[in-house]
N, C-alpha and C positions, 0 to 999 in steps of 0.2 A: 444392840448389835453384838453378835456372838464372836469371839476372838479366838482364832485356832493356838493350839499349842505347838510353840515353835518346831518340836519334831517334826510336824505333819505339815506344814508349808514347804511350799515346792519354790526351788530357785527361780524358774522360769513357769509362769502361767500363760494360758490360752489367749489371754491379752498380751501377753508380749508377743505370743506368735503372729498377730497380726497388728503388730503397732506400725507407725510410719518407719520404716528401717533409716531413711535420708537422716542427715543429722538437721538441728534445728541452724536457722540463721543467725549468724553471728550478730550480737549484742541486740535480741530481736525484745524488742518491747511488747508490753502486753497488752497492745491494741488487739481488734476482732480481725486481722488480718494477717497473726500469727497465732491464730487458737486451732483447737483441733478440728474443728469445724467448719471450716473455711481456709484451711491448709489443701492446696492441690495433693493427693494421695496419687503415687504409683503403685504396680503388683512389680514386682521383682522378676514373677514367677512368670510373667505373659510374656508370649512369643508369639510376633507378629504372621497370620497367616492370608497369605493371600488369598484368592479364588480358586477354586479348582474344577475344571472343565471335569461332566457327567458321562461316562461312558456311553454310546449308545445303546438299546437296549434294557436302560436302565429305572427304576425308580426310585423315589424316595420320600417315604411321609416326611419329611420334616422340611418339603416346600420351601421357604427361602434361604433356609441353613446350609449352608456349604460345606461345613464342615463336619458331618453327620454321614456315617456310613450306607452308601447305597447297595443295594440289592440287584444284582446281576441275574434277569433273565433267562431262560433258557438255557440254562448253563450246560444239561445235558446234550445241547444240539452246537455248541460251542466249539469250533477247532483249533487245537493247542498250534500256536507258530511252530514253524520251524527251525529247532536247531541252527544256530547264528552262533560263531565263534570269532569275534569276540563279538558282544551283543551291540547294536547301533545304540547310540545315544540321540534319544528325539531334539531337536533344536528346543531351546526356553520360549517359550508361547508367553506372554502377561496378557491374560484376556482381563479386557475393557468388565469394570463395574458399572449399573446401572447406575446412574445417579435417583435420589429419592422419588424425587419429583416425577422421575418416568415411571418408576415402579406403582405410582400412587395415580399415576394417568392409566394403569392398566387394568388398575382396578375395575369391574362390573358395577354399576348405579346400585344394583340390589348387596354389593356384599356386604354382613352386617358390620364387619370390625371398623370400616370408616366411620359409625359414629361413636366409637367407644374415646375417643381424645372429645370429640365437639362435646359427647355429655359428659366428661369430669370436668370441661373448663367451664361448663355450665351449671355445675354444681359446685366449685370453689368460687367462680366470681360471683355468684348470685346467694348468697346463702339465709335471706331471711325469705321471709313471703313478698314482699314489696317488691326487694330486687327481682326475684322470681318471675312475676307477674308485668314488670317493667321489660324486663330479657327477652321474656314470650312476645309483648307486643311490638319491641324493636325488631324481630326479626318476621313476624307477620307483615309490619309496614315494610321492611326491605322488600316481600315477595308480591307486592303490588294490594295489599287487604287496607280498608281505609276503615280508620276511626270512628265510633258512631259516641253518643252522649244518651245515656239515658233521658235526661234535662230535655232535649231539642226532638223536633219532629223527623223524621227516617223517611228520606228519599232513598229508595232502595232500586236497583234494575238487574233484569236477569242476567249472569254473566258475571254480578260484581259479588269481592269478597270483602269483608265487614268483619269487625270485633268492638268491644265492648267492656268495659271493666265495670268492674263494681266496689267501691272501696280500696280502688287499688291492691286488692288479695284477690278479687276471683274476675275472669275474665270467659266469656265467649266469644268464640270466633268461627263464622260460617259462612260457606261459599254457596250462590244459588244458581241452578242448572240453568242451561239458555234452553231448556223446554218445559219451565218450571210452570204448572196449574196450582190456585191454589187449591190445597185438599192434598195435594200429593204429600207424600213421607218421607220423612227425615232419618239419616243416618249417624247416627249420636253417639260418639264417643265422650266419656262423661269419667273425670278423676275427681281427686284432690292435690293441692299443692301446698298445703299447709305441714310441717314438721313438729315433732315432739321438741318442744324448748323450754327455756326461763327467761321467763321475761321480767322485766325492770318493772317494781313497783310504784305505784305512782310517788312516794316520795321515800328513794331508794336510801338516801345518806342514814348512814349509820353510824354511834359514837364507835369510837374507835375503841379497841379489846386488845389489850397486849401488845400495842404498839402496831396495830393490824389496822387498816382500813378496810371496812368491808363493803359492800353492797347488798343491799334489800331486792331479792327477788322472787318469783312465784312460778310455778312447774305450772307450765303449761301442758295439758295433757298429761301422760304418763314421765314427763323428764322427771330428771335430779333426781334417776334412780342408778343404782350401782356402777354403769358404767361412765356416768359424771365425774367421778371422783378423778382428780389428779389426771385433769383433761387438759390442753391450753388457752382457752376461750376469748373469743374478739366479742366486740360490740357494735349493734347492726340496728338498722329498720329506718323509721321514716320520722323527720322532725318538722313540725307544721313553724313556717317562718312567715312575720310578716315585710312585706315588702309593699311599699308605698300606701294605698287604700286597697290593698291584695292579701287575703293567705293564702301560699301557697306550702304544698309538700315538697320537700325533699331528701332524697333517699343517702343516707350515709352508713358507711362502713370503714369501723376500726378493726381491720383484720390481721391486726400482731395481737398477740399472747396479752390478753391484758388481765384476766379475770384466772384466779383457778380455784379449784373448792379440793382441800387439801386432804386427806386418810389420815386417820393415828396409825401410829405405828404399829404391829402387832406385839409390839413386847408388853404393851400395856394390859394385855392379857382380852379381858372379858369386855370393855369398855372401848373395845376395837373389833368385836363381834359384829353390834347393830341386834335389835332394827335402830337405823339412824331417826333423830328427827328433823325433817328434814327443814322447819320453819328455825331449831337455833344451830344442827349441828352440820348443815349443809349448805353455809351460807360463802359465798364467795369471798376470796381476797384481791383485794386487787392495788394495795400499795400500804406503804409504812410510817410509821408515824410515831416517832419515839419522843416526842418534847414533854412527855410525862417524865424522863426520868431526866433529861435533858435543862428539867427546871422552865420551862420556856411554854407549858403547857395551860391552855385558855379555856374556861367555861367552855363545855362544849353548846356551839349553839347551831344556825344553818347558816349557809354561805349567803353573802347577801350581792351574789353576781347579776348584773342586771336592776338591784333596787330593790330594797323592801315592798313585799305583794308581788312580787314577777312568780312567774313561773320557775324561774332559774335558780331565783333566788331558795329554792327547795332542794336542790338538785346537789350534788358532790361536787364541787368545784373544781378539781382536775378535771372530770367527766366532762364538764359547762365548758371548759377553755380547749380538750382535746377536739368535742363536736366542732363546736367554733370554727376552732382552726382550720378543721377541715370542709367545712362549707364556705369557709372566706367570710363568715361574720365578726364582725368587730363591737358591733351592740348587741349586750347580751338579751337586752330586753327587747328585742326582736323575734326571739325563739319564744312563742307559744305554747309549745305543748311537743309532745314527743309521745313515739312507740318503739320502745326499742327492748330486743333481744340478745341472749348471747346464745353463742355458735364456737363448734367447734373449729378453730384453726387450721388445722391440718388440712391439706388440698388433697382433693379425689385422685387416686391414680390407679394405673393399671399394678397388679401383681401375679404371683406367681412365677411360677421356674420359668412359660412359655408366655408370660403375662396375659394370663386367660380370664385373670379376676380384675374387676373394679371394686378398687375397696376405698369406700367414702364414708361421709358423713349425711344424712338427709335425704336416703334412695325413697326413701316411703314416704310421700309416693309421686318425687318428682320424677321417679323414671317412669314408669307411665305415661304422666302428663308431658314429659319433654319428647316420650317418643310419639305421641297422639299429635303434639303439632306438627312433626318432621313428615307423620304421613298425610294429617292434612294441607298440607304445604307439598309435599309430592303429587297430592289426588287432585289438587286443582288449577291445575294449567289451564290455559286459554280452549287446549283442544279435549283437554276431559269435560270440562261444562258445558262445550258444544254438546257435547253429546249427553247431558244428563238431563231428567226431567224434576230433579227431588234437589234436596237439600244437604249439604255435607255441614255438620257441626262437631265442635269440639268444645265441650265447660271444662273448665280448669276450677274448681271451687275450695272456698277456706271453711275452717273452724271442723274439718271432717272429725278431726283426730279430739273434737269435744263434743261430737253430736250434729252439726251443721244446723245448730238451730237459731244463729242469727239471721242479717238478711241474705249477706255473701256467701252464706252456709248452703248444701244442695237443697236441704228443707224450707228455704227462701222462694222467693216466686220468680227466681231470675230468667230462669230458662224459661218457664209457661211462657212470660211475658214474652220474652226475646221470640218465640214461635209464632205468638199471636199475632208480634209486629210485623213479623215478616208475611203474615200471613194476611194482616189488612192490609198491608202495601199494595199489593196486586186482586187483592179483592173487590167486587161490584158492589158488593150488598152488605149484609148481616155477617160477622166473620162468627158464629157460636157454632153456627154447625159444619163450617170447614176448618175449624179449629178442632174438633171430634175428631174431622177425619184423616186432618193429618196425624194424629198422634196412633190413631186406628193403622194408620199406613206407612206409621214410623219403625225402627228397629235402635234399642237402648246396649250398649256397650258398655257395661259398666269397670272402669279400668283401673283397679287398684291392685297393688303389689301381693305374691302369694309367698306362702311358705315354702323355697327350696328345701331338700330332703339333705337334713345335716346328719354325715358318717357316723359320729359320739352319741347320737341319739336316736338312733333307727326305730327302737321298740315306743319312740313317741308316734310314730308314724300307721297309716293305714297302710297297710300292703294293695299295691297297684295303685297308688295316687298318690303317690310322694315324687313334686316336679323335682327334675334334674337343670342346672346350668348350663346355658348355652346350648340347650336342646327348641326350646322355643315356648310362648303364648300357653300358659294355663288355663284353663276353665275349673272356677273354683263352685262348687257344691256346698249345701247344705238342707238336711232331709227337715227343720226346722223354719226354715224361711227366712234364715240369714243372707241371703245370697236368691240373688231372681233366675237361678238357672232353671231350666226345667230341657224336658227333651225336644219342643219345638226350638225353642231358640237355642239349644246346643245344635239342632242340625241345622239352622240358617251358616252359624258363624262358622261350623265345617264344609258348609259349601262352599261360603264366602274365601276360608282358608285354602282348601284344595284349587278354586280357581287361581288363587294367587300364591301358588305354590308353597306355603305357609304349614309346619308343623302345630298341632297340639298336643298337650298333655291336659291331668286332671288331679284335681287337690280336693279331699275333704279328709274334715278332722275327724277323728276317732271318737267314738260314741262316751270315753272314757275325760275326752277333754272340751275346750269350751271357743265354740267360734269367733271369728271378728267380724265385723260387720263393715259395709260399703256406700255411697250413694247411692245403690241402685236400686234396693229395697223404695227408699221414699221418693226415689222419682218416677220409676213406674207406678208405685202407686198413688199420686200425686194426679198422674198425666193417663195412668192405664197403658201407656205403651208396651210392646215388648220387649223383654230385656234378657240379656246375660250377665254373669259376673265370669270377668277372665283379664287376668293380671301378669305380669311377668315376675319369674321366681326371686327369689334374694334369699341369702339367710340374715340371722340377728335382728329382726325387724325388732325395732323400737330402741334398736340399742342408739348411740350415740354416732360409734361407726360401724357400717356395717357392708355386707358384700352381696355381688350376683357377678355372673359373667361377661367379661368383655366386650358378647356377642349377644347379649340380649338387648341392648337397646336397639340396634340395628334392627334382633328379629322380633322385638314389638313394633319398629318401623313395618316392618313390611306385613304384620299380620292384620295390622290396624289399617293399612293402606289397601289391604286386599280387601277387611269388610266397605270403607269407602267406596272402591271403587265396583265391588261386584254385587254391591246388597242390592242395586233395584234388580237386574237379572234375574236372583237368587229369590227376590220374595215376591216374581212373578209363580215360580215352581210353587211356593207355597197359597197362592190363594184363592179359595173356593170359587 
């Protein structure tokens, strides 16, 4: 820590200009209800302004801001009053505020900023793959879609809408037209909902290092890279319990600050550069444990919660008793087994001066996939399946962000199968050869998050295909066959867009740098369908937190509801 020389200290710093001016409360203790933190703050400086009525003739971009200077019209055709001596004084008007509630009933169904609160509270209440996955399917069952089991036989009817999990991490969910043949094609919006994380090793307890309790964990994908460090971390995912002659799963989340993985200081010179390692020097802390010097300290050995041979008995024992606590178990030797993650703390929200940013934790690539179900869940009302003959699907799939190559992975047989079923459902005969022709007659969406065009690093970029925020729906390229774009299915998903009034842009990387890849590659070529890749922008991708616009979930809502609802139309136009 560098100490200035008393000359060059200043009496009054930039923290005093804005400290609580109020004085503190007398004989105030130092409970969390006199910290700085939870102390009510005023401005000194704010004066309260009311409404102020808009001239006629008048505009003004800044839409609901009242107090933002409007632009007078016509000003030239404008005639000065007359001379009044002494001038009238207008009577005081208090014009009536909208209350919230009306202003949010005035709203258009299509505007996109209404969903920008639904998806940050669905991205801080949800934060591992489980919850994720569990979120999607409670609000599919709120919108009338029934449960199906891979396990059990599929009675399916035309009209009804269905989903499907798998592992609880990857789920399909698809509505089927009331003109539905089988043979006919399917309209496939297709993500991932899997994030970059650390997940808990299977036997995470570690001796304790300087009075430090640590935890044992492993970088899932690219995590526990530089933006890790000196983050606040909760602990999350699914713990298998058994209950009576049952296991069942259930899903917990410690979402206070429990975990943090700490920096050295940079005074320490070179040994605060990196590269870090990230198995001894990136290992979390997560509480304290002094009884080394305290005389009071035991062989370290493992907690023996639940009984020697349990499962638990492996496990950190704060860890065993905080889970516990929070599922209402009382035996510990009930808990079987665990999958659990940590997640950053911090809850999604809006930013910026006009709050035009959502800056979260875990957009790649659940913005996508959260905006994939709101527009399948829009496209299929009772009176849009009247009138369809084809299929409306949406997969949500895990493990993208390691290759998708388990089973809940897109490189899994989830979807073929899921197509096939619905396809003998309503079939007479042999389904091999209208299994071909749906997939012949299908169109692939492949929806995972692109590169928005960050200001500090332009010259990373291609010119003319660096997406912008809150502009809309990218179509992502690659002249290697990273990405299934090609120029037939860029012009289905521009018909599909322009019907549904829907913006595009376009992203590829520069010949100089090195692509990311998608499900869409191994689904189309899995199935032969035709496919796109087209994503909605963000920046920081991979980081820990990271940003897109306000207004992009909305307008992947409505880009993704346009190809639903206009692709049979559209790939009438296209076929021989």
């Amino acid at each position: 820590m560098t100490r200035n020389h008393p000359a060059l200290r200043k009496s009054v710093s930039n923290v005093d200009l804005y400290s609580d001016p109020s004085p503190p409360p007398q004989h105030a203790s130092l409970s969390r209800a006199y910290t700085t933190v939870h102390r009510q703050r005023s401005n000194p400086f704010a004066l309260p302004r009311g409404p102020r009525q808009r001239p006629a003739g008048s505009h003004s971009t800044a839409g609901q801001f009242a107090d933002l200077i409007d632009l007078v019209e016509n000003v030239t055709n404008a005639t000065a009053p007359a001379p009044q001596n002494p001038p009238p004084v207008p009577p005081k008007v208090k014009l009536p505020v909208a209350p919230q509630q009306a202003v949010q009933a005035e709203r258009k169904s299509n505007d996109p900023i209404q969903y920008a609160k639904p998806f940050c509270e669905y991205l801080t209440n949800n934060p591992t793959v489980f919850h994720a996955v569990d979120a999607v399917a409670k609000d599919l069952e709120a919108t009338g879609y029934s449960k199906l089991s891979e396990r059990d036989s599929w009675k399916l009817k035309k009209g009804g809408k269905y989903y499907v999990e798998r592992n609880g991490s990857s789920l399909i969910a698809f509505a089927i037209g009331e003109g539905y043949e089988p043979g006919n094609g399917a309209a496939i919006l297709a993500g991932h909902v899997d994030a970059l994380t650390a997940k808990l090793k299977p036997i995470p307890k570690l001796k304790t290092k300087a009075g430090y309790v640590q935890l044992g964990v492993a970088p899932y994908a690219g995590a526990l890279n530089s933006t890790w460090w000196d983050r606040d971390l909760g602990v999350g995912g699914r713990v298998m319990v058994k209950e009576g002659n049952k296991i069942v799963s259930k899903l917990v989340k410690l979402d206070w600050p429990i975990a943090r993985i700490p920096t050295l200081a940079p005074h320490f010179g070179a040994a605060a550069q990196g590269p870090f390692n990230k198995e001894t020097q990136m290992v979390p802390i997560i509480g304290l444990d002094n009884s080394d010097i305290e005389g009071t300290e035991e062989n370290w050995k493992p907690a023996l919660l639940g009984g020697e041979g349990t499962f638990t008995s492996t496990q950190p024992e704060r860890l065993v008793k905080a889970i516990s606590n929070e599922l209402g178990i009382t035996d510990y030797s009930k808990i079987i087994n665990w999958e659990l993650e940590l997640f950053d703390t911090q809850p999604a929200q809006l930013g910026g001066l006009s709050k035009e940013f959502i800056f979260a934790g875990r957009i790649d690539d659940k913005l996508c996939s959260w905006s994939a179900i709101q527009a399948l869940i829009n496209s299929t009302s009772s009176s849009a399946l009247s009138s369809s003959s084809g299929i409306k699907i949406v997969g949500l799939f895990d493990d993208e962000e390691i290759g998708s190559l388990l089973r809940q992975g897109a490189r899994g047989n989830f979807l073929p199968t899921v197509i096939e079923r619905v396809v003998d459902s309503f079939a007479d005969k042999g389904i091999t050869s209208l299994v071909s022709r749906t997939y012949a007659n299908s169109f692939l969406v492949s929806s995972d998050v692109t590169h928005a065009v960050n200001p500090n690093f332009l010259n990373a970029y291609l010119e003319n295909h660096s997406p912008r925020l809150n502009v809309g729906l990218s179509v992502s390229c690659d002249s290697n066959g990273h990405m299934t774009t090609d120029s037939v299915s860029t012009s289905i998903l521009q018909r599909c867009a322009e019907k549904g009034g829907a913006k595009l842009q376009v992203f590829q990387i520069r010949n100089d740098s090195r692509s990311g890849g998608t499900v869409g590659p191994m689904l189309s070529a899995k199935t032969g369908i035709r496919a796109i890749d087209a994503g909605i922008p963000q920046l920081s991708m991979h980081s820990i937190r990271a940003t897109t616009g306000a207004l992009d979930p909305g307008l992947g809502v409505q880009a993704f509801e346009a190809f639903l609802q206009h692709f049979e139309s559209v790939d009438a136009e296209f076929r021989e």
